[in-house]
ROSE-4610 file (N, C-alpha, C; in Angstrom, 1 decimal, always signed):
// ROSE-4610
residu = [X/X/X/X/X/X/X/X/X/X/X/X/X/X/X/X/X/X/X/X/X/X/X/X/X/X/X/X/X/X/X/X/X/X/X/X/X/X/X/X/X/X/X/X/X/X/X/X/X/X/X/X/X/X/X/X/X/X/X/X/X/X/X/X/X/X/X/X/X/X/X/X/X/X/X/X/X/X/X/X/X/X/X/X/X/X/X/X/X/X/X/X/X/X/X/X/X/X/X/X/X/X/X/X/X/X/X/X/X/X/X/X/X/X/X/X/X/X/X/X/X/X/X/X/X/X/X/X/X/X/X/X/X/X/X/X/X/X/X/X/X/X/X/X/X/X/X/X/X/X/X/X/X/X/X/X/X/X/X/X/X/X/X/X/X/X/X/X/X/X/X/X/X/X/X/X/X/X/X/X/X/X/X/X/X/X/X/X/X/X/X/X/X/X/X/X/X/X/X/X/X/X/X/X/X/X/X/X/X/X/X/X/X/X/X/X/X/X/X/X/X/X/X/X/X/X/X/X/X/X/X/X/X/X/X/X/X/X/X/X/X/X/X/X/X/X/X/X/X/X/X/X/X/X/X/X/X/X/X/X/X/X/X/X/X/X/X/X/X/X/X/X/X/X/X/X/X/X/X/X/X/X/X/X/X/X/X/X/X/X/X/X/X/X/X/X/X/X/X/X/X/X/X/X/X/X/X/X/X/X/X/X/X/X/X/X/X/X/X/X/X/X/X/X/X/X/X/X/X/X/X/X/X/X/X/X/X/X/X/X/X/X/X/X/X/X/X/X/X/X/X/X/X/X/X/X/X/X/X/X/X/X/X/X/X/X/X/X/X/X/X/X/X/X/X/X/X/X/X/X/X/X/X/X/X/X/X/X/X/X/X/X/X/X/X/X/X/X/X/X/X/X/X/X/X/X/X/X/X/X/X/X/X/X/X/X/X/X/X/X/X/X/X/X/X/X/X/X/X/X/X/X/X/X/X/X/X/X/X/X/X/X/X/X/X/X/X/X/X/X/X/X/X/X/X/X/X/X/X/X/X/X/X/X/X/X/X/X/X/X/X/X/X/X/X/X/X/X/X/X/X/X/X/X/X/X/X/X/X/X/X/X/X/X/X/X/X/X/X/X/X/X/X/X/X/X/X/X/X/X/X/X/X/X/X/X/X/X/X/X/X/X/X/X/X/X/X/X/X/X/X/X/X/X/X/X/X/X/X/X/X/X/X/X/X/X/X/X/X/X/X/X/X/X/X/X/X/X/X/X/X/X/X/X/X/X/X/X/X/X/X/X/X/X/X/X/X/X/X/X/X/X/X/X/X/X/X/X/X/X/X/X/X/X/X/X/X/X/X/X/X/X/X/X/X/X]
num = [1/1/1/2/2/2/3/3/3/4/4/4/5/5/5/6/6/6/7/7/7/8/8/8/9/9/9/10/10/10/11/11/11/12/12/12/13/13/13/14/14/14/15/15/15/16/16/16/17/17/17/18/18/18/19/19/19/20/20/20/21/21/21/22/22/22/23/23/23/24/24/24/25/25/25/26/26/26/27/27/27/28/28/28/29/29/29/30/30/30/31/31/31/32/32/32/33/33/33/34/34/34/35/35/35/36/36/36/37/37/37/38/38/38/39/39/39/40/40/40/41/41/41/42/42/42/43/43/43/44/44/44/45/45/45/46/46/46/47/47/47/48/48/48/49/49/49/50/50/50/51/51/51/52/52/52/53/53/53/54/54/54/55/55/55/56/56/56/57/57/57/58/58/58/59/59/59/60/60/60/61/61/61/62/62/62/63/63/63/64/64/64/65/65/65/66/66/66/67/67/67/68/68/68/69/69/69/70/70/70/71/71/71/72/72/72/73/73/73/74/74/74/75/75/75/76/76/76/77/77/77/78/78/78/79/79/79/80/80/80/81/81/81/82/82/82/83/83/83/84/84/84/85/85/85/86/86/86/87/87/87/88/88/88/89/89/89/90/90/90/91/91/91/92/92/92/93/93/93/94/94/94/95/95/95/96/96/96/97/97/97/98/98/98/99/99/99/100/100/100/101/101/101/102/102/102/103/103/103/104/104/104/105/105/105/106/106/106/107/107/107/108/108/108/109/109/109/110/110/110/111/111/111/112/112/112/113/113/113/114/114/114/115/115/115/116/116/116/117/117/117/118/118/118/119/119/119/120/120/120/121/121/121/122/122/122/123/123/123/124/124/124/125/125/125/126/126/126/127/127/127/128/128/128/129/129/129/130/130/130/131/131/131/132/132/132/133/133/133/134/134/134/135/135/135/136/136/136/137/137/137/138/138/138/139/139/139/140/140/140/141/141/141/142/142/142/143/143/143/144/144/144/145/145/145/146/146/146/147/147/147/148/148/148/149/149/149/150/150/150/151/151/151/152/152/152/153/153/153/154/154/154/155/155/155/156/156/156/157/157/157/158/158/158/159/159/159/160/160/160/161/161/161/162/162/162/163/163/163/164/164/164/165/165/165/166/166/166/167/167/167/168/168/168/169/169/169/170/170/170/171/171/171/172/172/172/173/173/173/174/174/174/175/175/175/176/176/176/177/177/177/178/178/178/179/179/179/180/180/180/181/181/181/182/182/182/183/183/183/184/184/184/185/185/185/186/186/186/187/187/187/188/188/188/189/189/189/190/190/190/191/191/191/192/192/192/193/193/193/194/194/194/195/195/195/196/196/196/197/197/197/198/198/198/199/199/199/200/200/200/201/201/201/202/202/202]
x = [+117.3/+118.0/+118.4/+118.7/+119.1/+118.0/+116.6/+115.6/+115.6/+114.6/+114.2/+112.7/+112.6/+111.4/+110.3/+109.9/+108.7/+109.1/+110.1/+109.4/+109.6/+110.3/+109.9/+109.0/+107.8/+106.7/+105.7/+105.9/+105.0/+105.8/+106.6/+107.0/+107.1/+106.9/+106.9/+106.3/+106.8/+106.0/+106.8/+107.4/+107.5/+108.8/+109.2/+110.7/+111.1/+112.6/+113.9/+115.0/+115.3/+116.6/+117.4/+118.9/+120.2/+121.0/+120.6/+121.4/+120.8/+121.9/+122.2/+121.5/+120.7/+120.4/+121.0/+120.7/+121.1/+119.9/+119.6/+118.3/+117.9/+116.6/+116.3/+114.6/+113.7/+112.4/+111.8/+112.2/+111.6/+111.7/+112.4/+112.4/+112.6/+112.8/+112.3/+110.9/+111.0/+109.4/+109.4/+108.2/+107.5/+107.9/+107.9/+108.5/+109.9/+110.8/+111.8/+112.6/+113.6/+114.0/+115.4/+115.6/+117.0/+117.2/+118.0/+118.5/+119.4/+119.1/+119.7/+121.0/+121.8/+122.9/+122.8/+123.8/+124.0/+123.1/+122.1/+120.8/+121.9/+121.2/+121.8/+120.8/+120.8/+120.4/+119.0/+118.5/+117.5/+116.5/+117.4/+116.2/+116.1/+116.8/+116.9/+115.8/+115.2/+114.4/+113.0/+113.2/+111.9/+111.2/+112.3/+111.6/+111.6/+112.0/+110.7/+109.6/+109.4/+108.4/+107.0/+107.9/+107.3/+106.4/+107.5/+107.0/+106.0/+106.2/+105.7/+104.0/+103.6/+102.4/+102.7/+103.6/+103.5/+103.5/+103.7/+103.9/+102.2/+101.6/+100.0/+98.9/+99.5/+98.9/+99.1/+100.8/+100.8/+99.5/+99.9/+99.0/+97.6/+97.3/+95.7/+95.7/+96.2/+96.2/+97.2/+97.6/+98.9/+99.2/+97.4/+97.6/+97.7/+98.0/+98.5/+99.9/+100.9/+102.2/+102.8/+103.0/+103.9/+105.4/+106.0/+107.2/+107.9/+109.7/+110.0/+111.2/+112.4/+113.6/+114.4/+115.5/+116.0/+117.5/+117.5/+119.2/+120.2/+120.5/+121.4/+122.9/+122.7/+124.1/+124.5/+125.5/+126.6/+126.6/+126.7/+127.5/+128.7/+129.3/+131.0/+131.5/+130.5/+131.1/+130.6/+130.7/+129.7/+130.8/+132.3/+132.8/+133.2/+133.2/+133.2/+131.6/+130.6/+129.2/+129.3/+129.8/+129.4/+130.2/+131.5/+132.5/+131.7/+131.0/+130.5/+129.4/+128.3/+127.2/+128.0/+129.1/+129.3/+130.0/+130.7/+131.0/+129.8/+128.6/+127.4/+126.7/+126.5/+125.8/+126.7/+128.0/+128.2/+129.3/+128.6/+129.1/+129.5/+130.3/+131.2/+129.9/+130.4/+129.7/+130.7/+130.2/+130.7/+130.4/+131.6/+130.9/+129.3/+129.0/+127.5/+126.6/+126.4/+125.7/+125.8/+126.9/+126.9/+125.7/+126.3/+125.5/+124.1/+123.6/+122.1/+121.4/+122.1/+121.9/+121.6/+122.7/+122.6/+121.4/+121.3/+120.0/+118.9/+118.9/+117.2/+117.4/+118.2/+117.8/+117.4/+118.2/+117.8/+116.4/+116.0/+114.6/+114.0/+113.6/+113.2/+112.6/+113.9/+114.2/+113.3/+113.6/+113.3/+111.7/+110.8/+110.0/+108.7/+109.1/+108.9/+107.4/+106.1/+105.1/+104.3/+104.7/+104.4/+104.6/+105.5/+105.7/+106.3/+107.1/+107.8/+108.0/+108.2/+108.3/+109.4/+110.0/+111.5/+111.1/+111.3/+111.2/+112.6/+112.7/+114.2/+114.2/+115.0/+114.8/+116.7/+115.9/+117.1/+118.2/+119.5/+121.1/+120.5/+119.8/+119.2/+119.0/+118.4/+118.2/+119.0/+120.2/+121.6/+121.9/+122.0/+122.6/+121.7/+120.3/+119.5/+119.7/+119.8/+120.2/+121.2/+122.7/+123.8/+124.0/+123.4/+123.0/+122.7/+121.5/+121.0/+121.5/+122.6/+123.0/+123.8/+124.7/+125.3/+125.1/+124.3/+123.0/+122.9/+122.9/+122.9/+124.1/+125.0/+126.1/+126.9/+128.1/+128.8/+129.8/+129.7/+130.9/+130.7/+128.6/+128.7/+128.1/+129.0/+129.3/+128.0/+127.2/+126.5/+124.6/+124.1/+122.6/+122.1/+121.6/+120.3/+119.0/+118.0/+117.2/+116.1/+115.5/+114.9/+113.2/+113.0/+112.0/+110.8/+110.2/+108.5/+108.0/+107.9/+107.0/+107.0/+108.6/+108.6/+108.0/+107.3/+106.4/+105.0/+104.4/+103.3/+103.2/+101.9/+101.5/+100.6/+101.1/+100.0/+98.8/+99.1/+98.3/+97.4/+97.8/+97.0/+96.5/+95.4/+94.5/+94.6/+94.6/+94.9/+93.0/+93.5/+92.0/+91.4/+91.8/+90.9/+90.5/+91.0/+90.1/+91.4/+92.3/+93.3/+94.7/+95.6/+96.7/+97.1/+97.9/+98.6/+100.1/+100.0/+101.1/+102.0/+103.3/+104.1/+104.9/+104.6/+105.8/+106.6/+107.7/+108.1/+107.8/+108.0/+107.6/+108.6/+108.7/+109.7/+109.1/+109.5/+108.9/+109.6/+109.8/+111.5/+110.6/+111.5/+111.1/+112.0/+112.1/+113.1/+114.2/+114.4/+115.0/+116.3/+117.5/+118.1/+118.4/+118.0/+117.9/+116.2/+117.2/+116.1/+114.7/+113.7/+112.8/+112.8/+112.3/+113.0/+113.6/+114.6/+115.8/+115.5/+114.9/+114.6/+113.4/+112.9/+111.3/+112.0/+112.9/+113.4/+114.5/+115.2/+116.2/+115.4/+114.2/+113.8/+112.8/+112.1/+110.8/+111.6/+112.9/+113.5/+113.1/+113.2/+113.2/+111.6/+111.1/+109.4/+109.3/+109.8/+109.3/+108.7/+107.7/+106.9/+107.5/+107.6/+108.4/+107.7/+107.5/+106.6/+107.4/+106.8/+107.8/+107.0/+107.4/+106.3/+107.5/+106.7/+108.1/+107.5/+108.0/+108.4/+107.2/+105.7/+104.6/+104.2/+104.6/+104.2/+103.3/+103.2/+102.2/+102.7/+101.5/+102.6/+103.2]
y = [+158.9/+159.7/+161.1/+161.4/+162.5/+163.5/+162.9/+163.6/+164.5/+165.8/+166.6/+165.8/+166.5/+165.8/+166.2/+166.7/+166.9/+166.3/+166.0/+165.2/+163.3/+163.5/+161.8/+161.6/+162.5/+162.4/+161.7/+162.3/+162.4/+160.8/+160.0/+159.0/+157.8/+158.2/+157.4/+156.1/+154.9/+153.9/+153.1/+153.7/+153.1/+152.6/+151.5/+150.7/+151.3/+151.9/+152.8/+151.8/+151.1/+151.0/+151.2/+151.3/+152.2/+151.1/+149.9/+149.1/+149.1/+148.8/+148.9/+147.5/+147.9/+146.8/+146.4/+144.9/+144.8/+144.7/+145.4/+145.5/+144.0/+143.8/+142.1/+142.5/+141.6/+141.4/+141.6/+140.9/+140.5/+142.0/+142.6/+144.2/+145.3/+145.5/+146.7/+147.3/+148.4/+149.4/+149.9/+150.3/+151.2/+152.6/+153.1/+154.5/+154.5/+155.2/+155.2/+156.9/+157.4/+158.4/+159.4/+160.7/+160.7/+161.8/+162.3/+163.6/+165.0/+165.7/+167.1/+167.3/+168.7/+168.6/+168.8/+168.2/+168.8/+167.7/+167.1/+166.1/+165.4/+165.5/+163.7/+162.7/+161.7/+160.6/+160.3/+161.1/+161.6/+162.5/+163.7/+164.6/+163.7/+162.9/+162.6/+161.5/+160.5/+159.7/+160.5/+161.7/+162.3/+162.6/+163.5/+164.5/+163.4/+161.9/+160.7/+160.5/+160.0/+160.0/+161.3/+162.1/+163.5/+163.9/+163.9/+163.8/+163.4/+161.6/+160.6/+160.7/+161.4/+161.3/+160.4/+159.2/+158.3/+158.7/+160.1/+160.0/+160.6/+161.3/+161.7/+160.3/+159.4/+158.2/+157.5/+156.9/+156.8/+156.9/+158.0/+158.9/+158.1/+158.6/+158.1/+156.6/+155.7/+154.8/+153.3/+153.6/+152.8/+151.4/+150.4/+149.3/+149.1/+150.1/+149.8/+150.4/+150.1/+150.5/+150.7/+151.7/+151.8/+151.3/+151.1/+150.7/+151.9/+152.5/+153.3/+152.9/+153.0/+152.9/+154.3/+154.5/+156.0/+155.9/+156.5/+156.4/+157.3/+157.3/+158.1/+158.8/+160.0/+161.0/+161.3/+161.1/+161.2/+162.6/+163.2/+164.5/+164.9/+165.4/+165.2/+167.0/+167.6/+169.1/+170.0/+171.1/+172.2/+172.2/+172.3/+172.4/+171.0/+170.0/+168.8/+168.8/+169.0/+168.6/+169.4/+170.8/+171.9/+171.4/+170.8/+170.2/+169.2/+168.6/+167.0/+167.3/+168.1/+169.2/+169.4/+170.4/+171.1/+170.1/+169.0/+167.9/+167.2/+167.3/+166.6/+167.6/+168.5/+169.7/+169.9/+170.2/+171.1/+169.6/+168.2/+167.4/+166.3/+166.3/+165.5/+164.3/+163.0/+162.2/+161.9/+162.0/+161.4/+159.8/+159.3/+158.0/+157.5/+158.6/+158.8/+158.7/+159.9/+160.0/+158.7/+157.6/+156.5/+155.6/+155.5/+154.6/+155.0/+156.1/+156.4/+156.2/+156.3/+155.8/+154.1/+153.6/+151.9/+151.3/+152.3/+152.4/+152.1/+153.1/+153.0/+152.2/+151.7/+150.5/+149.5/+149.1/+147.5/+147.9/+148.8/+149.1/+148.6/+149.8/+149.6/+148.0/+147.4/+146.5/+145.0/+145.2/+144.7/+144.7/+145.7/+146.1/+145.9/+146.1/+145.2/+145.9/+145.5/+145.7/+146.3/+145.8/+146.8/+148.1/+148.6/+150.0/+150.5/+152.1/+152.4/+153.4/+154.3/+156.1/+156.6/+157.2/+158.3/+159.9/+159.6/+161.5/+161.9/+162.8/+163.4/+164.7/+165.5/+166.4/+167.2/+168.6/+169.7/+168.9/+168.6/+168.0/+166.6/+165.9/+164.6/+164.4/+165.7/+165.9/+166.3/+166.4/+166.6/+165.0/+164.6/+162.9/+162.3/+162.0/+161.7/+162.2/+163.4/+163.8/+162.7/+163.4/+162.7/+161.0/+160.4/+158.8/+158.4/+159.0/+158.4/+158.3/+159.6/+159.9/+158.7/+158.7/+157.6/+156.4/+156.0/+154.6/+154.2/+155.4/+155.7/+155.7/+156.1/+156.1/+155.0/+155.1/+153.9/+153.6/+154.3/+154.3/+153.3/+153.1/+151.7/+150.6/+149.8/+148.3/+147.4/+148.2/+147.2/+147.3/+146.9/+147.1/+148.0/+148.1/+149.7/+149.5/+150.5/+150.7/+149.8/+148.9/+148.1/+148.7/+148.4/+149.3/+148.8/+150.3/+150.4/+149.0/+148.3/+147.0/+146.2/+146.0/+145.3/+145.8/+147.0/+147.3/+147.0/+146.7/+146.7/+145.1/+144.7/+143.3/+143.3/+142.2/+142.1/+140.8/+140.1/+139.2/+139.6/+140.8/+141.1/+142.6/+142.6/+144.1/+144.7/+146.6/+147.2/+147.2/+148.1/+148.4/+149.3/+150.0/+150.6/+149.8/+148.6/+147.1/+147.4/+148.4/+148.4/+146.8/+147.1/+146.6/+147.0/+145.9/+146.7/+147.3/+148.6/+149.5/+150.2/+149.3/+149.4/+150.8/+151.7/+152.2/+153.5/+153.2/+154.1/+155.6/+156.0/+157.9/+158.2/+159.8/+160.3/+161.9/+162.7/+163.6/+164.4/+165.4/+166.5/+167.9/+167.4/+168.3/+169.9/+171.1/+171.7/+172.1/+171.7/+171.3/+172.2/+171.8/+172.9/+173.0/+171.5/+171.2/+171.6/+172.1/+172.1/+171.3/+171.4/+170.8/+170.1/+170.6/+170.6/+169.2/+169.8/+168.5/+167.5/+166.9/+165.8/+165.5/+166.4/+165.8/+165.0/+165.6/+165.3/+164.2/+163.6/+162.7/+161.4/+161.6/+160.4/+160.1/+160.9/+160.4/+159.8/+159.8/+159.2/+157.3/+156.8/+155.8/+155.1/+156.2/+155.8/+155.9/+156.5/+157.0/+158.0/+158.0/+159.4/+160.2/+161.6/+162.2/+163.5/+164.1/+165.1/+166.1/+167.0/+168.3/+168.9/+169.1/+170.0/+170.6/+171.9/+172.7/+172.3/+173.4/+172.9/+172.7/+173.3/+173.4/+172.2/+171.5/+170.4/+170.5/+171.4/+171.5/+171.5/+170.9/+170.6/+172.0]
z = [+51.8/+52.8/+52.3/+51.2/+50.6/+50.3/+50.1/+50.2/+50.9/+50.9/+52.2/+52.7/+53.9/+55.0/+54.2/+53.1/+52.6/+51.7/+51.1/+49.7/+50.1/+51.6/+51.9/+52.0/+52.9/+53.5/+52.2/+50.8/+49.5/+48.7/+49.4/+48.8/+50.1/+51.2/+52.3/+51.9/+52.4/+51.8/+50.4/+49.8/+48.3/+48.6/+47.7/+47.6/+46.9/+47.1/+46.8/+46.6/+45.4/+45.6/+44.6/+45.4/+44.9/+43.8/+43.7/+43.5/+41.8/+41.0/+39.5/+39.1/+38.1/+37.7/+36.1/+35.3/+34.2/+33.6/+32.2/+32.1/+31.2/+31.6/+31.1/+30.9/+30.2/+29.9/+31.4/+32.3/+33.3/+34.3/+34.1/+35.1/+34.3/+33.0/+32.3/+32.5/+33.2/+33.2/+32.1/+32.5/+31.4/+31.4/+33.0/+32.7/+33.5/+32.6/+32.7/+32.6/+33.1/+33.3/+33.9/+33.2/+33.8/+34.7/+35.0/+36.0/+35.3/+36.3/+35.4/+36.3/+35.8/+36.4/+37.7/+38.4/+40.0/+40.4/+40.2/+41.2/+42.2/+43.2/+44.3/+43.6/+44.2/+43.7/+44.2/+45.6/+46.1/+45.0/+44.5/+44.0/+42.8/+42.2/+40.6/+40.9/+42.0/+42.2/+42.1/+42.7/+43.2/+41.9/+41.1/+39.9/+39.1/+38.7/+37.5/+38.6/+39.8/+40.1/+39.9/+39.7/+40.0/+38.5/+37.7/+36.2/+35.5/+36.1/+35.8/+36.5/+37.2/+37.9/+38.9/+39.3/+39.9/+41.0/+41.7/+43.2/+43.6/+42.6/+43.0/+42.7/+41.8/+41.7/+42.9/+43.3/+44.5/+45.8/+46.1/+46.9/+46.8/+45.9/+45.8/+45.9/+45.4/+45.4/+46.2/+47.1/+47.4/+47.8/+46.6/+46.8/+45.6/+44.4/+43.3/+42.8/+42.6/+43.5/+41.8/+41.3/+40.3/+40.3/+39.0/+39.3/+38.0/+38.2/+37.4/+37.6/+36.7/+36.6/+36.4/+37.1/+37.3/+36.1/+35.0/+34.5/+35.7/+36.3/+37.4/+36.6/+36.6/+36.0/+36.7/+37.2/+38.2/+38.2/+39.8/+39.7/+40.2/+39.2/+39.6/+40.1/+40.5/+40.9/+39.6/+39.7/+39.1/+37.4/+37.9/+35.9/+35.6/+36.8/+35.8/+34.6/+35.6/+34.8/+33.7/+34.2/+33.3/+31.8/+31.8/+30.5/+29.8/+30.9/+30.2/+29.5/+29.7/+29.0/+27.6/+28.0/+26.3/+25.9/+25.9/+25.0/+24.3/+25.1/+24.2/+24.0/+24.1/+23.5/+21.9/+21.9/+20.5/+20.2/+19.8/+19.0/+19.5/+20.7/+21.0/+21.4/+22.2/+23.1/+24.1/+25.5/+27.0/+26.8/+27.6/+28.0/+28.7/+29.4/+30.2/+28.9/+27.9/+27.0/+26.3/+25.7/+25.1/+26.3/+27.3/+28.7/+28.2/+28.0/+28.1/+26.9/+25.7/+24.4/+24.5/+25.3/+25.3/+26.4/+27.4/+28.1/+27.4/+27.1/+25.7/+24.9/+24.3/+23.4/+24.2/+25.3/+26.5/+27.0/+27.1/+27.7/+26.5/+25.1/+24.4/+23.9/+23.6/+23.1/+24.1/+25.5/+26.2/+26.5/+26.6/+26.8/+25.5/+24.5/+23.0/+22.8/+22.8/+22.4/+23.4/+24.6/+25.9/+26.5/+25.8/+25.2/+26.5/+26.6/+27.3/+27.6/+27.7/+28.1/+29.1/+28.4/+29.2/+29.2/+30.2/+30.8/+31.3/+30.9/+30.3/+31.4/+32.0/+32.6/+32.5/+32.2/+32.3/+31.4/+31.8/+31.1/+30.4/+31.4/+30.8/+29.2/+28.7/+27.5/+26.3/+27.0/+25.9/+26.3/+26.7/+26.7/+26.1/+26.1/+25.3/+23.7/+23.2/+21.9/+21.7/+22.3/+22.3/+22.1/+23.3/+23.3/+22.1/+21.6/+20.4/+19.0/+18.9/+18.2/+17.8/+19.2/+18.7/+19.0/+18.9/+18.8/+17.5/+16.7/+15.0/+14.6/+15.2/+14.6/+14.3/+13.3/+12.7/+13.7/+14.5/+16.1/+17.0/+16.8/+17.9/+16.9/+17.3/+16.6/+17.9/+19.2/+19.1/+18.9/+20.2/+19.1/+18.8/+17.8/+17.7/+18.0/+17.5/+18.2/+17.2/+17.5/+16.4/+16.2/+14.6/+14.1/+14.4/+14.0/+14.8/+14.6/+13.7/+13.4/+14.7/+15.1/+16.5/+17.2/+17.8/+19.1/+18.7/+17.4/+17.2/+16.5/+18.1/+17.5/+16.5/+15.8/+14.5/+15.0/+16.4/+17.1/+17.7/+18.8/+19.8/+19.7/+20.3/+20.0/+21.6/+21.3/+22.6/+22.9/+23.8/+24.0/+22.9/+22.1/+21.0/+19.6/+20.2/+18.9/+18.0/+18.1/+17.0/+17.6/+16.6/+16.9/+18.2/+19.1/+19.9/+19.8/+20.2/+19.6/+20.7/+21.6/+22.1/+21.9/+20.4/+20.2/+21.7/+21.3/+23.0/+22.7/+23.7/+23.7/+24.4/+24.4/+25.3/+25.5/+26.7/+27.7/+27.3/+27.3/+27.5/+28.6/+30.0/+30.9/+30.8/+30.9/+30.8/+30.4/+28.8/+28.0/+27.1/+27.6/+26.8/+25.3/+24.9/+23.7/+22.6/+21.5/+20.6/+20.7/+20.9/+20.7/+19.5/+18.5/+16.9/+16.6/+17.1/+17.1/+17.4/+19.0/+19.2/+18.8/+18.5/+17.7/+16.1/+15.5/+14.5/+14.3/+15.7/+15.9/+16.3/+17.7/+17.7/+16.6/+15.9/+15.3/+13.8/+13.3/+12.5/+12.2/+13.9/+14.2/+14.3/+14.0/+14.2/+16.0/+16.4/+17.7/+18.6/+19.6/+19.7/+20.5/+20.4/+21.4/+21.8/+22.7/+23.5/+24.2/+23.9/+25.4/+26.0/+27.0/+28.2/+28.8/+29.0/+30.4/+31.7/+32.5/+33.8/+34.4/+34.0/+34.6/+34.4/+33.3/+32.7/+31.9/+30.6/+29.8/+28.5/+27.6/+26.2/+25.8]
């Protein structure tokens, strides 16, 4: 409903729903994703589908029906968001930034050798820094992010006759954050991480 009439038109058709899920084996996707400042809950649906290809795959195809999980960042007015940015930009962590750090582990985690992908957009990508950080940190007492060996079966072969190799990736759309940085924060963990601007090009 929050949509405009053109970007319903490019999603007409697909199941929307608002309701929170707990993440489990049985409904973790594969692509997964967050919102920038200010989004409704409308544009923040649109731009993972949008990212993700899934709304021109859609399109072309709409008896093969993707599925995506949205992290939803609340918007709380222009200097609440703007405060909750610079607390996870220069050090601190929001409770939101912990939620999205604990996000990606239950995906990750859940998702296992079948591998998984976050596309991160605009603010998305200082809670992602932030999240993970403290994912790492001695601050949370619960799971972390378990190592590359777990995404990669030593039983089963992908299609390139190799191992199959679940390991997760991650997108950075628009990013106020160092590239750098999160090339250097996630790939710690043995994880792949990619950036594209807004055109979508590496």
């Amino acid at each position: 409903k929050q949509m405009s009439d053109e970007k319903k038109a490019q999603v007409q058709g697909l199941y929307i729903s608002k309701e929170p899920v707990i993440i489990t084996k049985d409904n973790a996707t594969y692509q997964n994703g967050g919102n920038g400042i200010m989004n409704d809950k409308g544009l923040s649906v649109f731009n993972l589908l949008e990212q993700t290809g899934m709304i021109e795959q859609y399109q072309n195809d709409k008896t093969n029906p993707e599925e995506a999980t949205v992290f939803y960042n609340p918007r709380r007015g222009m200097v609440a968001d703007s405060m909750e940015t610079l607390v996870d930009l220069f050090g601190g962590t929001t409770g939101i930034a912990k939620q999205y750090g604990e996000f990606n582990v239950d995906v990750t985690t859940a998702r296992g050798t079948n591998g998984s992908n976050f596309t991160q957009h605009s603010q998305n990508n200082i809670l992602l820094k932030s999240g993970i950080s403290y994912i790492k940190s001695s601050d949370n007492t619960g799971a972390k992010f378990m190592p590359q060996e777990y995404f990669i079966s030593k039983t089963e072969l992908g299609v390139d006759g190799k191992p199959k190799d679940g390991t997760p990736t991650y997108v950075s759309f628009g990013s106020p954050v160092n590239g750098k940085d999160l090339e250097t924060l996630i790939g710690k963990d043995g994880l792949n991480w990619n950036e594209k601007n807004n055109e979508g090009e590496t």
